[in-house]
C-alpha positions in Angstrom: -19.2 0.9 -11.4 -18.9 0.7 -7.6 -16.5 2.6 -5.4 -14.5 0.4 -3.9 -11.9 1.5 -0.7 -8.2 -0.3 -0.7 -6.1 -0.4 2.4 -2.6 -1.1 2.8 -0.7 -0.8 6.1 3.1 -0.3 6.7 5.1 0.0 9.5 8.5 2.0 10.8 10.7 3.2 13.5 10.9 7.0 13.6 12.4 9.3 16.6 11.4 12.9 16.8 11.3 15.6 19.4 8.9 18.5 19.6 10.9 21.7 19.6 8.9 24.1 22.5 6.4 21.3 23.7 5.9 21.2 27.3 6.4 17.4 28.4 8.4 14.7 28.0 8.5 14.5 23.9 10.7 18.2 23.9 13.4 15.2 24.2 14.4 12.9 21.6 12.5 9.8 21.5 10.8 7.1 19.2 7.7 5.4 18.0 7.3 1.9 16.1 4.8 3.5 13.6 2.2 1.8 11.9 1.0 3.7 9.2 -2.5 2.7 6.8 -2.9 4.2 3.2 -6.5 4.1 2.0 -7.0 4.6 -1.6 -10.5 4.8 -3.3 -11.6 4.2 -7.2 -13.3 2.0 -9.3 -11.4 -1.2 -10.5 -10.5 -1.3 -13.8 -12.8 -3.0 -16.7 -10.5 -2.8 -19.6 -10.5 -6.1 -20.7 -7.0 -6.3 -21.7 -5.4 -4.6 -18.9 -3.4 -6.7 -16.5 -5.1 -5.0 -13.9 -8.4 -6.1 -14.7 -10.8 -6.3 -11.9 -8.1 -3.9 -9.5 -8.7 -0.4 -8.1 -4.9 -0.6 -7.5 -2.5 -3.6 -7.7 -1.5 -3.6 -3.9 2.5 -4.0 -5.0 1.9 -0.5 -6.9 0.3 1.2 -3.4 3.2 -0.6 -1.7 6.2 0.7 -3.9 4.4 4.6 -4.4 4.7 4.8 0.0 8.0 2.6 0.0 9.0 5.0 -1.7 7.8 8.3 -0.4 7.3 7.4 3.2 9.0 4.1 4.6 12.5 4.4 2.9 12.6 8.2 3.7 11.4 7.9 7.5 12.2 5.0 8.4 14.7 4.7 11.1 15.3 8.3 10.8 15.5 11.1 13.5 13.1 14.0 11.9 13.3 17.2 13.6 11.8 20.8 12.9 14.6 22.8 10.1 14.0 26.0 12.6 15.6 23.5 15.9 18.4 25.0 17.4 20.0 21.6 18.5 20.8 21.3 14.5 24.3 22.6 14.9 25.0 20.5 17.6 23.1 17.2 16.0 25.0 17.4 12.3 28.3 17.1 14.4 27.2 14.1 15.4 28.0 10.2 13.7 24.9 8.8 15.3 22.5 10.9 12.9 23.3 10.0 9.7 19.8 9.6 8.8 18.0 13.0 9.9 15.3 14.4 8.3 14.4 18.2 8.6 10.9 18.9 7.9 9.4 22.6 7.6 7.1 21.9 10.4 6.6 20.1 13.8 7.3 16.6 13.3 4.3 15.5 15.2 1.7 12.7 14.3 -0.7 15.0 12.4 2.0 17.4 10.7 3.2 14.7 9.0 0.1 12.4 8.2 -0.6 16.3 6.1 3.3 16.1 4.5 2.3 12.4 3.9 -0.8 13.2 2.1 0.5 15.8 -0.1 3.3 13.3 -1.2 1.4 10.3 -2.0 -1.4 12.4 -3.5 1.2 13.4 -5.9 2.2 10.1 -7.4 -1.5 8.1 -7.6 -2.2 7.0 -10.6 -5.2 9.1 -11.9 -7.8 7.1 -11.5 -7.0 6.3 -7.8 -7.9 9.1 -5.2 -6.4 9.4 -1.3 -9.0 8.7 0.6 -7.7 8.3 4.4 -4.5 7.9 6.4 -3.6 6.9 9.6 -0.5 7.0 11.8 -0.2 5.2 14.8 2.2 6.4 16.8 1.7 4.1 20.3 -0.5 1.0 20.6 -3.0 3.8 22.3 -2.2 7.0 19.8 -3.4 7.6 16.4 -4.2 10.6 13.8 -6.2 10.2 11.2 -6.6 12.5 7.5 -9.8 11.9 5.7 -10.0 13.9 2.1 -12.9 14.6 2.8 -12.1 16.4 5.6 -9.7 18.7 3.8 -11.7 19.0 0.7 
């Protein structure tokens, strides 16, 4: 049976700032992210599945990085766990929604947190095969498995 490659896109708004960086993003700011998920398999020939004919029902996709990406980041302000505005930011009403990552929340730190979460909840016959994360109408990272393989 053929390969065959699914994409499914998703957007957000996400702030950041990049603890130590030398320009203008040290501050915080935000992005209108658009984010695409590509999944690769073989669709299903079980003859009494539902899913006949489907690599991956796109509402499955959808609700896996709902779930794992969008509801978490969305509309969030993500900062690095090691910052040392933290104090200064959980004092604060206007971030309810932070997010403290392990790492530098930049574009291609989190396309690799991203890829390790959604990894995680494919169904098995379904690999990762790319991600990308736009950041500006100009900016994007990319993660290929095969890449990291």
């Amino acid at each position: 049976m053929a390969l065959i490659r699914l994409t499914k896109e998703f957007k957000f708004e996400m702030a950041h700032a990049l603890e130590g960086y030398d320009g203008p993003c040290k501050h915080i700011h935000g992005h209108s992210y658009t984010f695409s998920v590509t999944v690769i398999g073989s669709p299903i020939e079980e003859e009494n599945s539902v899913k006949l004919g489907m690599v991956v029902d796109f509402g499955d996709l959808k609700k896996i990085v709902k779930k794992l990406i969008v509801d978490v980041f969305d509309h969030a302000l993500v900062l690095r766990e090691s910052n040392a505005s933290l104090s200064m930011i959980n004092d604060s009403p206007f971030f309810n929604k932070l997010v403290l990552v392990p790492y530098q929340p930049s574009s291609e730190m989190m396309l690799i947190d991203f890829a390790e979460r959604i990894k995680a909840e494919l169904p098995t016959n379904v690999k990762l095969h790319s991600l990308k994360l736009r950041e500006t109408v100009t900016s994007l990272a990319e993660w290929y498995a095969s890449d990291n393989e």
